[in-house]
C-alpha positions in Angstrom: 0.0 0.0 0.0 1.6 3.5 -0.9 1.9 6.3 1.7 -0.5 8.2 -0.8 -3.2 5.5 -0.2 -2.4 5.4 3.7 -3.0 9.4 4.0 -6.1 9.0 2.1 -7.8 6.3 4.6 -6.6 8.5 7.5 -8.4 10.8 6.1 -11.5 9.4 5.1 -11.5 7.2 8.9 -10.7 11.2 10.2 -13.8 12.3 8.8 -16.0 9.6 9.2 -15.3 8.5 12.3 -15.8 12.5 13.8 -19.0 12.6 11.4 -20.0 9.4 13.8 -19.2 11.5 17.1 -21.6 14.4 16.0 -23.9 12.2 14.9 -24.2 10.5 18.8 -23.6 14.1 20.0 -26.8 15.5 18.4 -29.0 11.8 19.0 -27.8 11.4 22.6 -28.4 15.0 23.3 -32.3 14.7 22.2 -32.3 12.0 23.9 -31.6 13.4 27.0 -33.0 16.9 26.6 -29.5 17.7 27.7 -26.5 19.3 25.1 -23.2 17.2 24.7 -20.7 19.9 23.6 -19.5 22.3 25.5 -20.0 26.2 24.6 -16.0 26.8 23.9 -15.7 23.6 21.4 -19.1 24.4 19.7 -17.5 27.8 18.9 -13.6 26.5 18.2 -15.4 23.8 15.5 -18.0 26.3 14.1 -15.3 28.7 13.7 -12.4 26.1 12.1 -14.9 25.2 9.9 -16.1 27.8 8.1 -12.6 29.4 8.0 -11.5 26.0 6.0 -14.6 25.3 4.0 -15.0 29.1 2.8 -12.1 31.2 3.4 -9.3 29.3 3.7 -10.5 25.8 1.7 -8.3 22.8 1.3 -8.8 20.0 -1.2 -12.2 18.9 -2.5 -12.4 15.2 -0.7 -11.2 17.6 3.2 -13.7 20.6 2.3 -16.6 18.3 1.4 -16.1 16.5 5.1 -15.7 19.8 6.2 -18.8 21.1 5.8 -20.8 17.8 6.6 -18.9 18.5 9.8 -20.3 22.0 10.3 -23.6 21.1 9.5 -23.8 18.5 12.2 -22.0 21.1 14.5 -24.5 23.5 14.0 -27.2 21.4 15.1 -25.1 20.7 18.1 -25.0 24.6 18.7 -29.1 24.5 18.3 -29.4 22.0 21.3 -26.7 24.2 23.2 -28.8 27.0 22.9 -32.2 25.4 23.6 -30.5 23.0 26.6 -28.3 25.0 28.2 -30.3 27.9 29.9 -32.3 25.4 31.8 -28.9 23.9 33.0 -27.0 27.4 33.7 -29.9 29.1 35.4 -29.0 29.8 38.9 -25.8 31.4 37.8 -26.4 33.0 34.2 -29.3 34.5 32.7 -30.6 33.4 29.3 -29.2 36.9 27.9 -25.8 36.4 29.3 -25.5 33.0 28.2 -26.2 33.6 24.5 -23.6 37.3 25.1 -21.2 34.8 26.3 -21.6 32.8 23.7 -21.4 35.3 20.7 -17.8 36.5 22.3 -16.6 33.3 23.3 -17.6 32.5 19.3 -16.0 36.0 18.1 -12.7 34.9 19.8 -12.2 32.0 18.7 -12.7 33.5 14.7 -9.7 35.7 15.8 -7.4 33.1 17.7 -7.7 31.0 14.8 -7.0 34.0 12.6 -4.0 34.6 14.6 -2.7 31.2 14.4 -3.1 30.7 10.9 -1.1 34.4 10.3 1.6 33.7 13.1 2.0 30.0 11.9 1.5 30.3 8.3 -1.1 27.2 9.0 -3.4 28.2 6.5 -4.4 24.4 6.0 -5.6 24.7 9.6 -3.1 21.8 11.0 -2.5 23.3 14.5 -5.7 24.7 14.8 -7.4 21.5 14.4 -4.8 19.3 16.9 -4.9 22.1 19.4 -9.0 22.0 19.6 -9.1 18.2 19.5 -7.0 18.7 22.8 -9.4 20.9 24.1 -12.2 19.2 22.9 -11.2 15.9 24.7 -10.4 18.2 28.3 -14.0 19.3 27.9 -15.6 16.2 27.2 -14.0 14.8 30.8 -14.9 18.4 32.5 -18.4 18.2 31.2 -18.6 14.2 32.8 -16.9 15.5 36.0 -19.4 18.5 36.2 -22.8 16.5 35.8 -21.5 13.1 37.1 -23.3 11.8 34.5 -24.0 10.3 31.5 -26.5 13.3 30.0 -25.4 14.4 26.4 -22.5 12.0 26.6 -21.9 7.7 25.9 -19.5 5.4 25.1 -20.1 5.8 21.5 -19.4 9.2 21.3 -16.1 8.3 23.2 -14.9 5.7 21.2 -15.6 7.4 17.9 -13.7 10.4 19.0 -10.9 8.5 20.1 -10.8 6.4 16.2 -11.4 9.5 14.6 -8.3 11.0 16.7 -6.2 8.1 15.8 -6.7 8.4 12.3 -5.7 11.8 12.4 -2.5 11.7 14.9 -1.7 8.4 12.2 -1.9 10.2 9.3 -0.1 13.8 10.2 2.8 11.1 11.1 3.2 10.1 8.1 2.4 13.2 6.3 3.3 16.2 8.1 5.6 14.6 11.4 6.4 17.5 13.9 6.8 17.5 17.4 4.4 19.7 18.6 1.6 17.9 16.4 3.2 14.7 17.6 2.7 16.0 21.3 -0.3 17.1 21.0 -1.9 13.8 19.4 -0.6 11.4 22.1 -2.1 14.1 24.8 -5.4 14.2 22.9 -5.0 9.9 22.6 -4.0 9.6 26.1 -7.2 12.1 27.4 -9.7 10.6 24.7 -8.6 7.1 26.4 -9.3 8.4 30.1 -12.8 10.0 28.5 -13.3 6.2 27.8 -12.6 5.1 31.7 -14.7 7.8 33.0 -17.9 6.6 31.1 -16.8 2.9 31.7 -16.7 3.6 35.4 -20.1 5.5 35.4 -21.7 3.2 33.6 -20.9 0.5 35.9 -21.1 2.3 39.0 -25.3 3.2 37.6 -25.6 -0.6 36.9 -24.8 -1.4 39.9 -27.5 0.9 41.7 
């Protein structure tokens, strides 16, 4: 198999497997009344991916999964703004929930604007490992902070973690640095403990 044909099921695993995650994201989260992604990786993905399917667009086959993935994300964003002021009453109104979330979604359009200019990334390569990072800290946080399984599952777990694999795999072989390396075995190693958490809960609610 050539390297060529390696990179391109990375990247159709990439994309499919994270087309999955959204997939469970947006079920489970209707499912529980509850949302599954938290407000600063709604805005980090929303933000990368119009930037990279409009602006900034890579090759037909990566802009095409793109904007499946931005679709899916903004149905995600419609159950965080129909969900979330029922769970963030006592401490934020409805208006400053949806303020927060217009500036938290504002910054994250610039900070991905200054990394693209500071880095010359403009295929969005450290943007994307850097939010996958985050992504996978606020997956746990959002467990810790319920104690719960609401909005989350072992699905969307697992296919986060293939989908991340896939990725760190094909950047390897394509485009080997050590940050990118760094940050893929930290995103792996948190995507794995995301795993444990929901493995735990689940048995610790079976066993009620």
């Amino acid at each position: 198999m050539t390297e060529l044909n390696l990179l391109l099921i990375c990247q159709l695993g990439m994309g499919l497997f994270w087309i999955i995650t959204y997939i469970l994201v947006i079920y489970k989260g209707w499912q529980d009344k509850k949302y599954g992604m938290p407000m600063a990786a709604i805005c980090a993905n929303i933000s990368w991916e119009f930037i990279f399917a409009f602006i900034y667009p890579q090759n037909d086959l990566q802009r095409y999964i793109t904007l499946i993935w931005l679709v899916l994300d903004i149905f995600i964003l419609m159950q965080f703004l129909r969900y979330a002021p029922s769970e963030y009453r006592r401490i934020l109104t409805k208006k400053i929930l949806y303020g927060s979330f217009l500036v938290t979604l504002l910054f994250s359009m610039l900070m991905i604007f200054g990394i693209i200019y500071e880095f010359q990334d403009f295929e969005g390569k450290y943007t994307a490992f850097f939010q996958n990072l985050m992504m996978s800290g606020l997956f746990i946080a959002l467990l810790l902070q319920r104690g719960n399984l609401a909005g989350q599952s072992m699905g969307i777990a697992v296919c986060k973690m293939v989908g991340t694999l896939f990725a760190a795999v094909g950047f390897y072989l394509y485009f080997r640095t050590p940050l990118i390396t760094i940050i893929s075995m930290a995103t792996l190693f948190y995507d794995g403990l995301y795993i444990l958490l929901i493995y735990r809960l689940k048995r610790k609610q079976l066993a009620k």
